[in-house]
N, C-alpha and C positions, 0 to 999 in steps of 0.2 A: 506365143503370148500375143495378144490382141491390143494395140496398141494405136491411139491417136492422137495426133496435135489438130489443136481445135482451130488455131488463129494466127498459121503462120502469119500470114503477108502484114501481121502487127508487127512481124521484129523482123523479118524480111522484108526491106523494099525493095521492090522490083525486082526480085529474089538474088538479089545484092550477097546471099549469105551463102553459105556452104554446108547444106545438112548430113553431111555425111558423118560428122561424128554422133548425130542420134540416129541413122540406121545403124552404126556400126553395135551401140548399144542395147536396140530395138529391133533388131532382124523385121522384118515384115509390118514396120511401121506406115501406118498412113497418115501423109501430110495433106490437109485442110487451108488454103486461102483463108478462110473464114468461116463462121459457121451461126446461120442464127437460131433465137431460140428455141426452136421448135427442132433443129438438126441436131443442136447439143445434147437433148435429150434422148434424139433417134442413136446417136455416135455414144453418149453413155452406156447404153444399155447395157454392151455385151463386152465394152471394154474393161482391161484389166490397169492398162495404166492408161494417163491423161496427162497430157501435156500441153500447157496452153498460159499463153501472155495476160489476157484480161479478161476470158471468158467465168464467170461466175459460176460457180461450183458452190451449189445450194446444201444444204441439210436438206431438203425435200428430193435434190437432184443425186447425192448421195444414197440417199435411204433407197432409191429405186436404180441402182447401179451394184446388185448382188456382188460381183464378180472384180469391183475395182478394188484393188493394191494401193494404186500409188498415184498422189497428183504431183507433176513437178511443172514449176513455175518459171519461168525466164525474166525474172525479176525478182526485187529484192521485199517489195512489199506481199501480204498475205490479205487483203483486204477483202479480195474476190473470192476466197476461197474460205467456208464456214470450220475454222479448225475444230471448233468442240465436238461439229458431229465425224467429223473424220476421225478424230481419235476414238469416239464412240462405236466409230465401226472397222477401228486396228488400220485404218487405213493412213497409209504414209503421206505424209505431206515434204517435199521440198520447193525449197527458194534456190538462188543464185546472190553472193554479194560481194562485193569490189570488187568487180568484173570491167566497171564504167568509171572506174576516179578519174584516170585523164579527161577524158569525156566532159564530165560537169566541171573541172577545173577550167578549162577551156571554154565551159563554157558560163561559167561563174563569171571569167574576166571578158568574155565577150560583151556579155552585160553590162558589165562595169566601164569598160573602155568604153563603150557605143555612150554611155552616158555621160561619163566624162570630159570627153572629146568630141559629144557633141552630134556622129558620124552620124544618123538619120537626118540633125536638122540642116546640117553642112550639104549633104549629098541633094536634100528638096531645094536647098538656094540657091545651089548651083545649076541645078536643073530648071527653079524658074527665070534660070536667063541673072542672077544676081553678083555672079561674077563679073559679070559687064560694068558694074560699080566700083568704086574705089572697095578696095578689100576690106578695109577698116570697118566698113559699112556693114559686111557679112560678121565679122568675127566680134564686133562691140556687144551683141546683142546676145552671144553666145557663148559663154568664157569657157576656156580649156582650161582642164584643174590636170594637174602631175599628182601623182599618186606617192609618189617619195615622199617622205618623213610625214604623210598620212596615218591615221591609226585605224585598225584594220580589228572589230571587233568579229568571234565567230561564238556563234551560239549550236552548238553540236560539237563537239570535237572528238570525234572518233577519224575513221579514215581519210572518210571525206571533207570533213574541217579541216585533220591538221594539214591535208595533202591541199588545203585551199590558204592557209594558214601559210605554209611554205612559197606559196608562189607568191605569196604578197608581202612578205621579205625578201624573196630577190627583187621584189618591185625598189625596195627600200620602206617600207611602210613597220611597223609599230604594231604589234598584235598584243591583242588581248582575249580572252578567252571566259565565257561566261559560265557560272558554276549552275550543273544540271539542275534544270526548270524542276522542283518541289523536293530536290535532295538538298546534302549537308555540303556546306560549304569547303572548298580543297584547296590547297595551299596553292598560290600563283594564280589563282582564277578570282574573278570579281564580279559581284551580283549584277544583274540582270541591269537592274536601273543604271546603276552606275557606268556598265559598259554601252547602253545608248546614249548616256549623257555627256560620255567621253568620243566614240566613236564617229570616225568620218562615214564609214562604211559598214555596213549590219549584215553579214553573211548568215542564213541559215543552215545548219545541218542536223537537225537536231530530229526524231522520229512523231508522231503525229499520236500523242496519248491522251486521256483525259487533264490530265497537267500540261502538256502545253498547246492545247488546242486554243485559237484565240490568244496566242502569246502574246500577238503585235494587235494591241487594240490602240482605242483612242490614248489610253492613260501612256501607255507606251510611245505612241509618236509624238506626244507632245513635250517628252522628255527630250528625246532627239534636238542635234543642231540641225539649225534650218536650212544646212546645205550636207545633210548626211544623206547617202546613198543606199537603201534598202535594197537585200539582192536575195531572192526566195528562189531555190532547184530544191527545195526539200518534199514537203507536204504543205498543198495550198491552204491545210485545213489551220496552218498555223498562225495564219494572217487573217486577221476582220477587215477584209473587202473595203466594205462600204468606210470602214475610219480610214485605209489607206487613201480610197479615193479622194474621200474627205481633204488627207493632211493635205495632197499635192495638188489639190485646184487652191486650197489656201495658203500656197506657198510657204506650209511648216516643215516643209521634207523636200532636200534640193532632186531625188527622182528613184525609181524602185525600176529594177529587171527583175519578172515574175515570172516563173516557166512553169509553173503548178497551181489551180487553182481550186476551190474545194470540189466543187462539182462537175468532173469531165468526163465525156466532155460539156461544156457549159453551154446543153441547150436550151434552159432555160435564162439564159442572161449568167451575168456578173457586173457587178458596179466597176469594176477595173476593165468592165471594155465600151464604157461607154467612149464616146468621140471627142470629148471634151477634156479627159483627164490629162495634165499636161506632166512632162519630161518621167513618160513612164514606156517600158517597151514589158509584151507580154510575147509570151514564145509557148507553143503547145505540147510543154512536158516533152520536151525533145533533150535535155541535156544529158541525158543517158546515151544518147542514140549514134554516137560516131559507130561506122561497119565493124572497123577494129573492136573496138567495145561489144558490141553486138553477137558478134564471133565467138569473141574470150566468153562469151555467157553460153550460148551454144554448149560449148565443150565443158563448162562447168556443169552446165544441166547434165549432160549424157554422165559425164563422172559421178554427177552424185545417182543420176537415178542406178547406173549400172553397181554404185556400193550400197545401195541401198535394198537392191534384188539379191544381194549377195549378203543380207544381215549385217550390211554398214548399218553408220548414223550419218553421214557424210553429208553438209545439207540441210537435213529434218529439224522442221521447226514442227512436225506434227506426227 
């Protein structure tokens, strides 16, 4: 069986990773660095399965791929890959999912912590020489917030909310839980507005649909307290850009950690990287990406694709 991964060294760095469990799957698999588009299409042709992190798998690039089976994916999203004509032409689609929770927990509160405590603007004072001043001087202008008996809104709560949801009661903090963007309301959970209007802290988890695309617009931040903490590892498609930028140069939002944003990578710009936007850090959709995480996804792929060659469903979202 004729078999290629299109893009390791996307989920390989520095070939950080261990492929041996998809040859063990794939006998005679070829692993690919990368592949552009002009080689995707060479590499389609005659393949039977595909494997690959972010390379786009067309309806056009389907349709001229006689011979594929199976796309499987090293990630949880399908974005890149056209399902309606895969299933038009029986051809299997898999993902990969909670492979990464530690991952973006960790790195959920990295964001968090980094803003709370300040660490990027700490670490530039002391570097220009501002320790040399009475201390007072450095930390007046910078206040460190504790996170204990904070309340800890999550919008998404599936794996990755509740397992973000959990670490911020061993913080000591107050959760609350918002009831799904355009569903019926569920006992314990609290609409949307009311949980920005109460929460210190706004965690995203939620997936990237015609309902909550655009969830965090202007109407939304300006419900928020003026020192609540916006923290996006979901889909950047969920946040309006330009109003976040907005709220935090007007000081209606005390600071946002972004790791996803709509368009990436954002070569054509984004209002959230301009140089001016203050008490905000953006990070390059890395909170999936610890090696461990990485790994566990590896061996999920090779399991589903190897039960899916064997008339599984293991996986298949197509």
């Amino acid at each position: 069986m004729h078999a290629v991964f299109l893009d390791f060294a996307t989920v390989s760095y520095g070939d950080d990773l261990d492929p041996q469990p998809l040859y063990d799957a794939l006998p005679g698999l070829v692993i690919y660095p990368h592949s552009t588009d002009r080689e995707i299409d060479a590499r389609l042709a005659d393949a039977e399965v595909v494997l690959t992190n972010k390379a786009r798998i067309t309806r056009e690039r389907i349709a001229a791929s006689p011979k594929l089976r199976l796309v499987g994916l090293t990630a949880t999203g399908t974005n890149n890959v056209d399902l309606d004509a895969a299933r038009e032409r029986n051809v299997a689609v898999v993902n990969i999912r909670d492979y990464c929770t530690s991952s973006v927990v960790q790195h959920v509160y990295a964001l968090l912590l980094a803003l709370t405590h300040r660490v990027l603007e700490f670490d530039a004072a002391v570097k220009r020489g501002e320790w040399a001043v009475p201390e007072p001087a450095i930390a007046a202008g910078l206040p460190i917030r504790e996170l204990a008996g904070r309340t800890l809104g999550i919008v998404g709560y599936g794996v990755l909310g509740s397992a973000v949801a959990r670490a911020g009661e061993a913080f000591g903090m107050t959760v609350l839980v918002a009831n799904r963007p355009g569903g019926a309301a569920q006992p314990g959970r609290v609409d949307l507005a009311d949980l920005l209007a109460t929460s210190d802290v706004v965690s995203l988890h939620c997936p990237l649909t015609p309902a909550t695309r655009h969830l965090i617009g202007a109407g939304e931040l300006a419900r928020t307290k003026r020192d609540a903490v916006l923290i996006n590892t979901a889909r950047g498609g969920l946040v309006d850009a330009q109003a976040l930028a907005d709220a935090l140069r007007a000081g209606r939002l005390g600071g946002a950690g972004i790791d996803v944003l709509e368009t990436e990578p954002p070569i054509g710009g984004n209002p959230l990287l301009a140089p001016d936007v203050p008490n905000l850090i953006v990070t390059p959709h890395v909170a999936w990406g610890a090696r461990e995480a990485r790994q566990r996804g590896l061996a999920q792929l090779a399991a589903n694709v190897t039960d899916v060659l064997r008339g599984g469903s293991r996986g298949r979202v197509a």
